[in-house]
SETORDO-941906 format. One record per residue (C-alpha): residue number from 0; x, y, z. Coordinates in Angstrom, 2 decimals, always signed. Layout:
{NUM {X Y Z}}
...
***
This chain:
{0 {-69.74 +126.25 +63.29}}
{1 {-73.07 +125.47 +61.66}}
{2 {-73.48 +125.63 +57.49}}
{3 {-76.17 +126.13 +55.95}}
{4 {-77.76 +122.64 +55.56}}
{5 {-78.14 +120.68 +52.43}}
{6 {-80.26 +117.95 +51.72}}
{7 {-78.96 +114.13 +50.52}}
{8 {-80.85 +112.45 +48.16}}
{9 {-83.63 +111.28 +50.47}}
{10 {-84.57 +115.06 +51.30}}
{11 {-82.91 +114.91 +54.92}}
{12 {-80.88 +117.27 +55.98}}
{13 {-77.02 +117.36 +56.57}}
{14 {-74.61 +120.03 +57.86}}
{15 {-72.39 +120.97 +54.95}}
{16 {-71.77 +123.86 +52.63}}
{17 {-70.28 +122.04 +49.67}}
{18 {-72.61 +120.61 +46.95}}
{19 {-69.69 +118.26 +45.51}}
{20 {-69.91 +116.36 +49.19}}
{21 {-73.35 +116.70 +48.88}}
{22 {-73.19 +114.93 +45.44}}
{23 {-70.36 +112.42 +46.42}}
{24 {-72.69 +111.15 +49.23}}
{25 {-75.96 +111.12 +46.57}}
{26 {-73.56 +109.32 +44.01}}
{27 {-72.81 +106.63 +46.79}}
{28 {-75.99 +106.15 +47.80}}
{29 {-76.91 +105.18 +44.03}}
{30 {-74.14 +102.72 +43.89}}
{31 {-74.97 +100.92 +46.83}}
{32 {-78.59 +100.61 +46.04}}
{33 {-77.87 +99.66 +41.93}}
{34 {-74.57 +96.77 +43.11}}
{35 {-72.31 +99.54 +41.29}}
{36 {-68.69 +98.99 +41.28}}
{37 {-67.83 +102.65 +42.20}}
{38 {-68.42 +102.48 +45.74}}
{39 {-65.28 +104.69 +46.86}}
{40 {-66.82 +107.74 +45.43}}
{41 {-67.88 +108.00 +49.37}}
{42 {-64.12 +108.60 +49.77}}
{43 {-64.62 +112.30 +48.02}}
{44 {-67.05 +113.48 +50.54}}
{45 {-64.55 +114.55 +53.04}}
{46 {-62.18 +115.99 +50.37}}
{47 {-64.89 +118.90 +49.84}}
{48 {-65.91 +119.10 +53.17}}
{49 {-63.24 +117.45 +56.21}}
{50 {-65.65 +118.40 +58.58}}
{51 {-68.67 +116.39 +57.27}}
{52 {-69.92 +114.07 +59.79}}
{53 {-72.25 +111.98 +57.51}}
{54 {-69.54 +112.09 +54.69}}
{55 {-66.85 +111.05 +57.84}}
{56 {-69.03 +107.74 +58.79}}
{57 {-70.14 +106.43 +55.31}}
{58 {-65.94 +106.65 +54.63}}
{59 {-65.57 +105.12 +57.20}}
{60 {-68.07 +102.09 +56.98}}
{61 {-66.80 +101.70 +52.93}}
{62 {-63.10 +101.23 +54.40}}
{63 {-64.50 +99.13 +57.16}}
{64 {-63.69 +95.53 +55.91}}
{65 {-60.79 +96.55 +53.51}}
{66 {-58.89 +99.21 +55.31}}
{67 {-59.94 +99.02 +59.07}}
{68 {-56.81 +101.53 +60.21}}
{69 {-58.09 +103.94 +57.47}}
{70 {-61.24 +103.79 +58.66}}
{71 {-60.52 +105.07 +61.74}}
{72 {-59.50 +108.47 +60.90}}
{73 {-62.88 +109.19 +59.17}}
{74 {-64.85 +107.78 +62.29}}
{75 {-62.48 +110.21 +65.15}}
{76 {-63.21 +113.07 +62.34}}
{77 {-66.78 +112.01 +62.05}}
{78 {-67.37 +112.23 +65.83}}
{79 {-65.06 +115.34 +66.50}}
{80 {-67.93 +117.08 +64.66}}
{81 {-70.66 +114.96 +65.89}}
{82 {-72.12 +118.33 +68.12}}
{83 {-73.08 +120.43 +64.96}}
{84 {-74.75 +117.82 +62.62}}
{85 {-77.80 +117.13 +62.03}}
{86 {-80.57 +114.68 +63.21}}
{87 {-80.53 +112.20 +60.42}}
{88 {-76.47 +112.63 +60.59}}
{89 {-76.52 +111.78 +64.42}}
{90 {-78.25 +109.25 +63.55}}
{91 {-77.07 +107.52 +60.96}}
{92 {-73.37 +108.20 +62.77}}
{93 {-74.79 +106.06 +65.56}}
{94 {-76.02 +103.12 +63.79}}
{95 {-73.19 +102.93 +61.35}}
{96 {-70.63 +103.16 +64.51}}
{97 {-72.51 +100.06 +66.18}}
{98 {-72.24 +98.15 +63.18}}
{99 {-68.80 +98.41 +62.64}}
{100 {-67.68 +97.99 +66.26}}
{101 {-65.99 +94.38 +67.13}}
{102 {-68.53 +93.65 +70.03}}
{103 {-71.18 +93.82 +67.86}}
{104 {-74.58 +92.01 +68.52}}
{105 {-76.56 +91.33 +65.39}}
{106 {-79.71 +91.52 +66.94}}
{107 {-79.14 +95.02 +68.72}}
{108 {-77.88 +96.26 +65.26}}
{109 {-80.91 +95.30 +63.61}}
{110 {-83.10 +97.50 +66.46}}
{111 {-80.83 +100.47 +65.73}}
{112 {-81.57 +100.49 +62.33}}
{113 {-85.73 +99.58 +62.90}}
{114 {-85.29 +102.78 +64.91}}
{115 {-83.31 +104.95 +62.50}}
{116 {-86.34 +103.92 +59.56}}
{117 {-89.06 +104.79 +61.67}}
{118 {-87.27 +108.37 +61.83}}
{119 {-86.09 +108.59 +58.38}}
{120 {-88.22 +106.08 +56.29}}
{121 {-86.88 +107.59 +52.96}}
{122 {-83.20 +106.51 +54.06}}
{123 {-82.75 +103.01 +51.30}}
{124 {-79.21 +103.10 +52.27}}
{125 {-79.97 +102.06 +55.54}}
{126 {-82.52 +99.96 +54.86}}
{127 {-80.06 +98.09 +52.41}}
{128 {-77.23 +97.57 +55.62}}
{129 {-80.24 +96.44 +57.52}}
{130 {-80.47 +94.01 +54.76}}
{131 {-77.50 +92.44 +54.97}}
{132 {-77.52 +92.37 +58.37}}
{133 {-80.25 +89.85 +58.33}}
{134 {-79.05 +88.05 +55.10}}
{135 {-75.94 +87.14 +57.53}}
{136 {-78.20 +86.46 +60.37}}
{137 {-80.59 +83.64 +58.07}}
{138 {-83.64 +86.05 +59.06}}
{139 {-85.97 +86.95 +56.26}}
{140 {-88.87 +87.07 +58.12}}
{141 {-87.70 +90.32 +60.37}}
{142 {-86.66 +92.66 +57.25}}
{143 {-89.85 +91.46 +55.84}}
{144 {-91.31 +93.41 +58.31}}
{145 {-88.86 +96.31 +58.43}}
{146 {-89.18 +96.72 +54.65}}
{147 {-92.97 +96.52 +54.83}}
{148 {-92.67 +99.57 +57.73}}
{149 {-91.08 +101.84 +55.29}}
{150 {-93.04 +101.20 +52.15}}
{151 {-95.80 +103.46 +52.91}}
{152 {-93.25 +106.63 +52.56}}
{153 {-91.64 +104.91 +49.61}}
{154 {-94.34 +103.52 +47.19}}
{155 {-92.33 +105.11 +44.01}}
{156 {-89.14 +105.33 +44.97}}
{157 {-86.89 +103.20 +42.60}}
{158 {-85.28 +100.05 +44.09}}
{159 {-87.51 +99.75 +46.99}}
{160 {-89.86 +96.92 +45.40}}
{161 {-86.89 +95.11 +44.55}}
{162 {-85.77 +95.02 +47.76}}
{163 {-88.85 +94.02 +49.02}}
{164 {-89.35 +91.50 +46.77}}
{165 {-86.10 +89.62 +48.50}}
{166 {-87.40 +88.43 +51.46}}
{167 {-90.60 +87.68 +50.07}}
{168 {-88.53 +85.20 +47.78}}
{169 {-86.58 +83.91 +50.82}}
{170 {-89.48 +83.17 +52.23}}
{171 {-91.04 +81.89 +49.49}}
{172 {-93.69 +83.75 +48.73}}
{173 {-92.64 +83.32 +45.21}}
{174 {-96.23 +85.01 +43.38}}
{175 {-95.88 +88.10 +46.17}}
{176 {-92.23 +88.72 +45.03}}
{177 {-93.19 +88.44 +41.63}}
{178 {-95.49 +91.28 +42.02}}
{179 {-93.04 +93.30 +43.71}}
{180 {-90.33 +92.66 +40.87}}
{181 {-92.69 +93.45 +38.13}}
{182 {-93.60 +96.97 +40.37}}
{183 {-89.69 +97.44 +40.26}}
{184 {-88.90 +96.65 +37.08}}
{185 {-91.45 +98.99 +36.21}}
{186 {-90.45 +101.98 +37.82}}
{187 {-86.09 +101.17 +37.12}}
{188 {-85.52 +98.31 +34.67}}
{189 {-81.79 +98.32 +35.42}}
{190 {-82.96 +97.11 +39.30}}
{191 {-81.09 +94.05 +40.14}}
{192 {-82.89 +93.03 +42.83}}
{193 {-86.26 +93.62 +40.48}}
{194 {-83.71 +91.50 +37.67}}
{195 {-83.43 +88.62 +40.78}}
{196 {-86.42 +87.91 +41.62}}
{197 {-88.67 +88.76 +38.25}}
{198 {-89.79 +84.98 +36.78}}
{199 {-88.97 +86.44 +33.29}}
{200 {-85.32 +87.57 +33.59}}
{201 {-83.39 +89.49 +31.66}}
{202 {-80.01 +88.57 +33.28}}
{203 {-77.89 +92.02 +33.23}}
{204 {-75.70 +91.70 +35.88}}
{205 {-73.36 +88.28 +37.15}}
{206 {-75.19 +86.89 +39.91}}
{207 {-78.49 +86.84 +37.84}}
{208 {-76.36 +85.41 +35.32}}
{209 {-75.19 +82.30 +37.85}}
{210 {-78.81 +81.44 +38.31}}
{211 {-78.78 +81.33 +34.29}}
{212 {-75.56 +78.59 +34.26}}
{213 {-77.25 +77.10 +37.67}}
{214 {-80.36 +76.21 +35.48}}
{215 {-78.34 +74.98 +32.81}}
{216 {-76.23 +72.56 +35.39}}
{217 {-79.55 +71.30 +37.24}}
{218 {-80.64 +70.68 +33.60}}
{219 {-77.94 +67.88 +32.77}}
{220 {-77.04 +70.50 +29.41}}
{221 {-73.58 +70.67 +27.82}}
{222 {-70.88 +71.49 +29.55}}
{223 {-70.31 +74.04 +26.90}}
{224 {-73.62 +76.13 +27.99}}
{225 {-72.14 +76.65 +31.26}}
{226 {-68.73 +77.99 +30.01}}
{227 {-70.28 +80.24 +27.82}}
{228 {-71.97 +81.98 +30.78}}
{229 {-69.07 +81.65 +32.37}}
{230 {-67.04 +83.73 +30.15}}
{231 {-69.05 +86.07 +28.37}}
{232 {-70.79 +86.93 +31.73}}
{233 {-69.06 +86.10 +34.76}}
{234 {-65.14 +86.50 +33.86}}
{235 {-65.86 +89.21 +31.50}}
{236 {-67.18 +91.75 +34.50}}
{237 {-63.80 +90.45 +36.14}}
{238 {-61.35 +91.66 +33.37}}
{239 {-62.54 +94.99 +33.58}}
{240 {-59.85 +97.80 +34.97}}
{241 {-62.03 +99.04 +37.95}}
{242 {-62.46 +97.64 +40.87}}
{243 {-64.16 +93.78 +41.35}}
{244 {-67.05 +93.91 +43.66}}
{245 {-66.79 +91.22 +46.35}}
{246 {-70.27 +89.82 +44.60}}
{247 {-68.69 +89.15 +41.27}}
{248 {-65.85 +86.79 +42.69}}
{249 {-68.88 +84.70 +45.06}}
{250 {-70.55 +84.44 +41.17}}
{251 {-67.56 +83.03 +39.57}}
{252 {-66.27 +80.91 +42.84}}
{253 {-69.73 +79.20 +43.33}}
{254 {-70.49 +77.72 +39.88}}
{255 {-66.82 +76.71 +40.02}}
{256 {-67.37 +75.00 +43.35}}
{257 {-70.52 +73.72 +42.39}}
{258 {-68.84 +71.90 +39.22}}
{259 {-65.88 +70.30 +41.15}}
{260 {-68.47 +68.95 +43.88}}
{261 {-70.28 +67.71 +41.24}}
{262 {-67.16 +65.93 +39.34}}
{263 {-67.75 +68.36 +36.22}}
{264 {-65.14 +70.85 +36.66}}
{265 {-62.85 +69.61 +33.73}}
{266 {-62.21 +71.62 +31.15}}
{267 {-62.27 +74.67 +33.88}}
{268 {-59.27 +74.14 +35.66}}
{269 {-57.44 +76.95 +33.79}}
{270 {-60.23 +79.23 +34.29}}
{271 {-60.14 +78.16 +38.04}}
{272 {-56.38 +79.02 +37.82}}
{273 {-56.66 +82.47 +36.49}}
{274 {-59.28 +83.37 +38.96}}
{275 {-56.86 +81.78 +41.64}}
{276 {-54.33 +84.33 +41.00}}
{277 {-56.27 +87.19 +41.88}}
{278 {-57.30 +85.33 +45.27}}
{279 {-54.14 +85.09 +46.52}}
{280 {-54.22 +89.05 +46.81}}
{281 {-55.16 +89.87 +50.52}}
{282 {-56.81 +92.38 +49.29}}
{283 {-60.08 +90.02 +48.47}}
{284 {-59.60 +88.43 +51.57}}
{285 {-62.02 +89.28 +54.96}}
{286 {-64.33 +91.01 +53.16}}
{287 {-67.38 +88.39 +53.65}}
{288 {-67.23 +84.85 +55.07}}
{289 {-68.89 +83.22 +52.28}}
{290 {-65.99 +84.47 +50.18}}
{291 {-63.42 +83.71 +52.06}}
{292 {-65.05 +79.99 +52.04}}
{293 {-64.65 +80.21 +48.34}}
{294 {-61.42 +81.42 +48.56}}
{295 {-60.46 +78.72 +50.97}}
{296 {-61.41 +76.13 +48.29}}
{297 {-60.05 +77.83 +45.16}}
{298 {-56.35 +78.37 +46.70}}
{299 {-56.72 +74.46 +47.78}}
{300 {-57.37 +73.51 +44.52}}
{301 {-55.06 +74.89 +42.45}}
{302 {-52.55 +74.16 +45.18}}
{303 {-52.01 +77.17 +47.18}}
{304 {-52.39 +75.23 +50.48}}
{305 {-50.51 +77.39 +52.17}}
{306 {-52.50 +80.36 +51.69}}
{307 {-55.65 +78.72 +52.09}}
{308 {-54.67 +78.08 +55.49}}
{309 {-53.06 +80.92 +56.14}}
{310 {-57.00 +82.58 +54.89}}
{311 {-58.31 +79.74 +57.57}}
{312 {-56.23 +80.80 +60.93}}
{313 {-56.76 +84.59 +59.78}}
{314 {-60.91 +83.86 +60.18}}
{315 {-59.67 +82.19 +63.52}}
{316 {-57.77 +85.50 +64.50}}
{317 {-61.30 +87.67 +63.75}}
{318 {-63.62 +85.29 +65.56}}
{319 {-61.52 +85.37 +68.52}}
{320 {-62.29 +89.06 +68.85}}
{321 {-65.79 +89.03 +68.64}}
{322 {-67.87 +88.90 +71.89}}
{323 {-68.65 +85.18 +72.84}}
{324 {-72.54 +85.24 +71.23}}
{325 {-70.87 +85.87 +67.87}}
{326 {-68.14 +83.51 +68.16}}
{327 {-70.30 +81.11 +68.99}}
{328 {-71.90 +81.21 +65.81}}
{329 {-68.82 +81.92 +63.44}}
{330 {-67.06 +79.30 +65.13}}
{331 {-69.51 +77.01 +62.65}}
{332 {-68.30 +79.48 +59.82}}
{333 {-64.89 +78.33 +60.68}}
{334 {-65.55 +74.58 +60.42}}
{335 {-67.21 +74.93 +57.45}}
{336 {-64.19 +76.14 +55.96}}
{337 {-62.19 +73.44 +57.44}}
{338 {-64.36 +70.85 +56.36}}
{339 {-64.15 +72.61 +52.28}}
{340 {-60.33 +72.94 +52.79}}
{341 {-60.03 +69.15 +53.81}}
{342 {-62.71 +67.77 +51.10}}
{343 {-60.12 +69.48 +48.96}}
{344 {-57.01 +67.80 +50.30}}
{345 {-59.15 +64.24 +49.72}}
{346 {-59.10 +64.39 +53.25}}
{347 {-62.86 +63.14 +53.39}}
{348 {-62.70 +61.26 +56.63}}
{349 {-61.79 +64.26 +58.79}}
{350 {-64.16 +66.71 +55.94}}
{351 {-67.49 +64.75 +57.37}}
{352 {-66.03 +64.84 +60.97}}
{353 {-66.05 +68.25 +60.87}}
{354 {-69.31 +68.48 +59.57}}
{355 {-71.05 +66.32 +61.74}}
{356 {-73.72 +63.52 +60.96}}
{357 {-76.47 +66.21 +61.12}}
{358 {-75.24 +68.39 +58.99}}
{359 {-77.43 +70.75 +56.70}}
{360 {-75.95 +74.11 +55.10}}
{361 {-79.12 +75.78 +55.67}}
{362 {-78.28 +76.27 +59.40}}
{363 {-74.75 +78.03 +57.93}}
{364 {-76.34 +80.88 +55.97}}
{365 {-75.07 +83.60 +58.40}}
{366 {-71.83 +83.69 +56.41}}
{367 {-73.71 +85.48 +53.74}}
{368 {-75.27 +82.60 +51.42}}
{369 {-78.65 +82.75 +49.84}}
{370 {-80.43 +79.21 +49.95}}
{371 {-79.42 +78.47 +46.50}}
{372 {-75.61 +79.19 +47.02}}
{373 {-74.89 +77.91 +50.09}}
{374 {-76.68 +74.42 +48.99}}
{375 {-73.95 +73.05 +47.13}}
{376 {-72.20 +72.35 +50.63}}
{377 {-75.09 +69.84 +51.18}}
{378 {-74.11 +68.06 +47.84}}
{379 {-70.68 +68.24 +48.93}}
{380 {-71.76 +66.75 +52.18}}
{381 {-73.68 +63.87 +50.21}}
{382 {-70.47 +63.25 +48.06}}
{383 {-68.58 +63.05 +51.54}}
{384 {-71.18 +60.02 +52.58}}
{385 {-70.21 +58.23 +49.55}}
{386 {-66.17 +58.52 +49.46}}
{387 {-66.65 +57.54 +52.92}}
{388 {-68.59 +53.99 +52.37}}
{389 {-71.54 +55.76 +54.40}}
{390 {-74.19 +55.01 +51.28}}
{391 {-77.16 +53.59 +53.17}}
{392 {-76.59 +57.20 +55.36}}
{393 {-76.00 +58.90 +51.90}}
{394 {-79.43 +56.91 +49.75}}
{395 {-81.73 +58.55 +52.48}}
{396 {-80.06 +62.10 +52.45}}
{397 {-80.83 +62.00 +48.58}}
{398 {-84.10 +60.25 +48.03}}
{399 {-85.22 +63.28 +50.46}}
{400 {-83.55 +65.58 +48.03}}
{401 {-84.83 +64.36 +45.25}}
{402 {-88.34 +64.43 +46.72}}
{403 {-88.33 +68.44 +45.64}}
{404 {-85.91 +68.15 +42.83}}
{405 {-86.44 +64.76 +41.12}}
{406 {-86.24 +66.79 +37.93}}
{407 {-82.05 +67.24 +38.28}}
{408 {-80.09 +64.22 +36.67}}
{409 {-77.26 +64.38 +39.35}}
{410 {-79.23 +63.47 +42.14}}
{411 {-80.63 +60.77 +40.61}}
{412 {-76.82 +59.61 +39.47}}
{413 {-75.90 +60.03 +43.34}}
{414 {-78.88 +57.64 +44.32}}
{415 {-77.72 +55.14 +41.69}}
{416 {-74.20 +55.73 +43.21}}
{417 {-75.38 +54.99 +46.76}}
{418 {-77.88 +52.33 +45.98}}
{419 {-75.17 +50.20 +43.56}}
{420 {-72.48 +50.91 +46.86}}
{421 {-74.95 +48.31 +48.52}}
{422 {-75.55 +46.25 +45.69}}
{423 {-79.39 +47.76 +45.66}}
{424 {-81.45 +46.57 +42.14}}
{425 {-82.51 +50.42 +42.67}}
{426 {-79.42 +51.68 +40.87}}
{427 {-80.99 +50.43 +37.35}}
{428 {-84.17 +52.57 +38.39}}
{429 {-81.91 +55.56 +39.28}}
{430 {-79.71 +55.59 +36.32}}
{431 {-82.23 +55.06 +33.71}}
{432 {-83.99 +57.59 +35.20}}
{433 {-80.76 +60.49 +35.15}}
{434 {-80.26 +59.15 +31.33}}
{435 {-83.77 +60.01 +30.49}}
{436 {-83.83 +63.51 +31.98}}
{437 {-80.28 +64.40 +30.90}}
{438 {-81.35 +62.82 +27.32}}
{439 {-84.50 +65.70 +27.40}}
{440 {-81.62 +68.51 +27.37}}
{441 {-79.66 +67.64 +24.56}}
***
């Protein structure tokens, strides 16, 4: 039986009675846009209305990763009432569905959801999964285009410049995103997409706050700049009694990582170990590969082996369901955490085997890694040269590295490293020139 229709936040219409579902679905759709950690508000859509189908499928997509049985309910009840929703419900129902199924292929996804925008231009939330779709695919350049096909109907919306402004960064087109974070910030200065991207942050939320300790790190400052971040700004936003977003544990577990590749992580260990502890809940587990990769390291580390491979045969279990495009390409995911889990061990031998001679993280940024995070696997890969004798292999990697960042100290200490390996006068160039630049921080 058909309701009288009420309209989300976007102005499109949807096949309910109840304002509180109405309002649970408009209170979701601001978390997901604004990174907010209350997320499972979705969950009270279908406690005001059972029969909703878009409040059914966006229960079932938040459940997705964490809860997959759970999930299922909401999609049979979704689709039970799939005959009297609406258009944009239908929709939306269709292209969520697709998403979540295990035969999934990325690049039919990311068509569904071109077609849903051109439909419903207005809808953010979808352009936001579309989003992430790509981010895991390592394709900018095609939600470039998406974005730029919805902009027209969106030109003051809040949080739609930010989001523009992403891919424009990816891409780096850093003066274009620039404009588009200053248009954001404009219209909703508590954007964190806006935050990302703007050249003048003002660092409210954790991940903008890892670029903060990153700078410090590249910088050769005190140790003690970095902690600071790291607990007034990372841990604090963990110690808090609601729920963690995934994003917030990727923050802490990559400036951690990026310390220990770069031989700097004393003085964290017991911070490492505290954040340890809540990894070993499965609860954090499968919710993004780039985590999990995290994960895979921090359990190592503090010497949870066991779990960390028991985290390493569970990715195993999930690729071996996909279809065989998308295990093709995980299957890379999967060595990448092998190769972190045995650079842990001091395994380094078999760590560069199963990275190859080729190797470059930038091909591995379908497990969810900006260019910035998932880099520190290349430094780990140039550390893995050196403990492995391979510094003539290892002095080319760098001096190529340091040919776009000859302002960081600790690539020009890993040149000195490689060069001195082979006895190279070079080293005395190298080192007096990290001393100089780490001198310029203190």
């Amino acid at each position: 039986m058909e309701k009288p229709p009420r309209c989300v936040r976007w102005g499109y219409e949807v096949n309910t009675s109840s304002d509180d579902c109405i309002d649970a679905i408009n209170s979701y759709y601001q978390q997901v846009l604004s990174f907010g950690r209350n997320r499972k508000v979705i969950l009270q859509a279908p406690l005001h209305d059972k029969d909703c189908v878009l409040g059914n499928i966006l229960a079932a997509y938040y459940l997705s990763s964490s809860a997959p049985s759970r999930a299922n309910f909401y999609i049979e009840a979704a689709n039970s009432n799939l005959e009297q929703s609406t258009p944009y419900e239908k929709a939306v129902f269709e292209v969520i569905s697709y998403h979540m199924s295990e035969d999934r292929d990325d690049d039919l996804a990311f068509e569904m959801h071109t077609e849903l925008l051109k439909r419903f231009p207005k809808d953010l939330a979808s352009l936001k999964r579309a989003q992430f779709l790509c981010f895991y695919m390592g394709q900018p350049a095609p939600f470039l285009g998406l974005v730029q096909q919805v902009l027209p109907a969106n030109q003051e919306e809040s949080y739609i410049h930010g989001i523009l402004a992403f891919p424009l960064l990816e891409l780096g087109r850093m003066e274009e995103a620039g404009v588009a974070s200053r248009k954001g910030y404009e219209i909703n200065k508590d954007d964190a997409w806006a935050h990302h991207c703007f050249p003048y942050k003002t660092y409210q939320y954790t991940h903008n706050w890892w670029h903060v300790a990153l700078c410090y790190l590249e910088g050769g400052s005190p140790m003690s700049k970095v902690k600071e971040i790291y607990d007034h700004h990372i841990w604090k936003e963990l110690e808090k009694d609601d729920a963690v977003p995934p994003e917030v544990y990727v923050n802490a577990l990559g400036l951690l990582l990026r310390l220990d590749v770069r031989d700097a992580l004393d003085g964290f260990e017991d911070r490492l170990n505290v954040l340890a502890v809540c990894l070993t809940d499965q609860a954090n587990w499968y919710l993004e590969w780039h985590i999990d990769i995290l994960i895979v390291w921090a359990l190592a580390k503090v010497g949870e082996t066991s779990r960390a491979h028991e985290l390493l045969e569970g990715l195993k279990f999930r690729i071996s369901k996909m279809n065989k495009k998308k295990q093709q390409v995980m299957q890379k995911g999967v060595q990448l955490g092998e190769a972190v889990y045995e650079y842990t061990k001091g395994n380094y031998k078999k760590a560069l085997e199963l990275l190859g001679s080729e190797f470059n993280a930038f091909d591995y940024k379908f497990i969810g890694a900006s260019d910035e995070q998932i880099d520190v696997f290349n430094e780990m890969w140039c550390q893995l040269l050196l403990y492995t004798g391979q510094s003539s292999t290892a002095k080319e990697v760098i001096k190529e590295r340091i040919k776009v960042r000859d302002g960081v100290p600790f690539m020009w200490r890993l040149l000195e490293k490689s060069c001195a390996m082979e006895g190279n006068a070079e080293a005395v160039t190298a080192g007096e020139t990290a001393r100089k630049l780490e001198s310029s921080y203190f």
